[in-house]
C-alpha positions in Angstrom: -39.0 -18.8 -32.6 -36.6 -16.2 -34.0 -36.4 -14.6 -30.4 -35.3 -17.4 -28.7 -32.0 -17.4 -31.4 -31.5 -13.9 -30.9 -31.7 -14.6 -26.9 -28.8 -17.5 -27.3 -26.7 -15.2 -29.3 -27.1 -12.4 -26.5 -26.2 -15.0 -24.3 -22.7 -16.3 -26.0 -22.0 -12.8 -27.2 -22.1 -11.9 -23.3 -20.3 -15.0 -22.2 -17.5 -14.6 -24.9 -17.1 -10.7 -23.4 -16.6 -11.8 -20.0 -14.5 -14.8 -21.1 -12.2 -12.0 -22.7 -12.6 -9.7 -20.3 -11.1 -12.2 -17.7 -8.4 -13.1 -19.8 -6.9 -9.7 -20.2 -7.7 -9.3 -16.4 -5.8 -12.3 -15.8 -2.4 -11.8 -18.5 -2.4 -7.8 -16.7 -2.5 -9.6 -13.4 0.5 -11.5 -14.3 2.4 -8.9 -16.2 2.3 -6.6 -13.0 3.1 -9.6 -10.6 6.5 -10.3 -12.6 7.3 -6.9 -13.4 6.8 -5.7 -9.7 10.0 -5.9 -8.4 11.9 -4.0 -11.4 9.4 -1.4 -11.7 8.4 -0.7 -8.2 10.5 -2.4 -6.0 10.2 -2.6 -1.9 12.8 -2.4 0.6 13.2 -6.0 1.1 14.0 -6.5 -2.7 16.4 -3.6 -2.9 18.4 -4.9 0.0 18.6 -8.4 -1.3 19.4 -7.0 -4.5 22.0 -4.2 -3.7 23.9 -4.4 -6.6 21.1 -3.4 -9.0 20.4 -0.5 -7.1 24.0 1.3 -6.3 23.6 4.5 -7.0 20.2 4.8 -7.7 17.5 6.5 -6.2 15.3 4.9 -4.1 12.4 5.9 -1.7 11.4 4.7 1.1 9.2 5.4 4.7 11.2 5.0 8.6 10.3 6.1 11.7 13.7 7.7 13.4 15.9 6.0 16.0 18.2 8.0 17.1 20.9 10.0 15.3 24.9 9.5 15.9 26.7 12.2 14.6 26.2 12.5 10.4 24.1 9.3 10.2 21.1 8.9 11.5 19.3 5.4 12.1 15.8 4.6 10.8 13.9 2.2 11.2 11.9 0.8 8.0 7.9 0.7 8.1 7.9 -2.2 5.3 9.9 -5.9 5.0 12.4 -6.2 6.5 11.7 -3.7 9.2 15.7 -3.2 9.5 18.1 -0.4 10.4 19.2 1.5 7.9 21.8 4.5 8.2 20.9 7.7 6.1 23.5 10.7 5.5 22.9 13.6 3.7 19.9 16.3 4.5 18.4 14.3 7.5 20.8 16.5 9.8 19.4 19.8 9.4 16.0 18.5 10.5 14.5 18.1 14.5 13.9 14.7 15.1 12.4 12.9 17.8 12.1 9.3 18.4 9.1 7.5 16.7 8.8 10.3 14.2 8.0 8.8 10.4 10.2 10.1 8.1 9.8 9.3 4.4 13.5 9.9 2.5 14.3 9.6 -1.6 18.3 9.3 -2.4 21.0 7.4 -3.3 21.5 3.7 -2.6 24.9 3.7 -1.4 25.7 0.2 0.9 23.0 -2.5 1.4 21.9 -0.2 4.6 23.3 3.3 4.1 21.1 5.4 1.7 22.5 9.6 1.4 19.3 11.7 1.6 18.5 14.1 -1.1 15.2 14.8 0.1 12.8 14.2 3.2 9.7 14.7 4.7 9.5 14.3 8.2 6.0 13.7 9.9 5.4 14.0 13.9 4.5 10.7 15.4 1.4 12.6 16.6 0.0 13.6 13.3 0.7 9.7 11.9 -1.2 8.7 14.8 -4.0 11.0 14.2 -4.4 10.0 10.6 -6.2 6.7 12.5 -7.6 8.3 15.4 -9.7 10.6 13.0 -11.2 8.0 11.6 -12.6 6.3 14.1 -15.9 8.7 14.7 -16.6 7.4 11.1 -17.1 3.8 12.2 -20.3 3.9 13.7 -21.6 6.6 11.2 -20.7 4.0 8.5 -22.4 1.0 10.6 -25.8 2.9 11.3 -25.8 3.6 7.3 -25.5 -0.2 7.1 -27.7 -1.8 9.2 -30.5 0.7 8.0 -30.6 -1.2 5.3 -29.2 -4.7 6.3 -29.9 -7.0 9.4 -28.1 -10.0 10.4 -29.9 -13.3 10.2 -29.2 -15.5 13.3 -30.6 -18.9 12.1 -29.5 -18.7 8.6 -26.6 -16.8 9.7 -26.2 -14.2 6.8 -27.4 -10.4 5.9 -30.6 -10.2 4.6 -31.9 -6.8 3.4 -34.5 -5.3 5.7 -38.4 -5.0 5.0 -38.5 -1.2 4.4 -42.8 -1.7 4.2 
């Protein structure tokens, strides 16, 4: 009789852990969700909020336009995907059209940011960050379905019969 107590206290014990657990999961959740936008802000929320960010830094990623003179045009790779005109550093750089360059300055207009530093990576070399994953897929697949198969009539993966 005295295991079947110490069984039911093993049993709230966990269920009061996991209760907990989930709760502090839950309030860090919502902590990070409100404090997003004032501790790591996007583009869209920067732009919106201009005034907060004059002469600030900020960073952000673009893939170059075109360049007119001492601004160049970039065009951003997150919300709200608009223009915006960067001064500063940019110029001393060879650009070409589609190239992703990631900049950190100062906020200066809604859409004008001056550059204090860059990095500048080749459209080819972004695209190959995909492309060079793709010989992984079926690698990845074969490891799978040694050891899974799909079930047609229940319609779910069932692990294989390794007999």
């Amino acid at each position: 009789m005295d295991g079947g107590k110490e069984r039911d206290r093993r049993i709230k014990m966990r269920k009061t852990v996991a209760l907990v657990s989930i709760s502090i999961l839950l309030l860090l959740m919502t902590y990070s969700y409100i404090e997003h936008d004032e501790k790591d802000p996007d583009m869209a929320y920067i732009i919106k909020n201009f005034e907060k960010f004059e002469g600030k830094k900020v960073d952000f990623a673009g893939r170059f336009v075109s360049c007119n003179g001492s601004v160049t045009k970039l065009k951003l790779m997150e919300p709200p995907y608009c223009i915006v005109n960067v001064t500063g550093k940019i110029l001393n750089v060879s650009l070409h059209k589609g190239d992703v360059v990631e900049v950190l300055g100062i906020m200066q207009e809604p859409h004008k940011i001056k550059a204090e530093k860059i990095y500048v990576i080749k459209s080819f070399e972004y695209s190959l960050i995909f492309i060079r994953s793709l010989p992984a897929i079926p690698f990845v697949a074969y490891l799978f379905f040694r050891k899974w198969k799909f079930n047609f009539k229940k319609f779910i993966f069932e692990e294989r019969d390794h007999a």
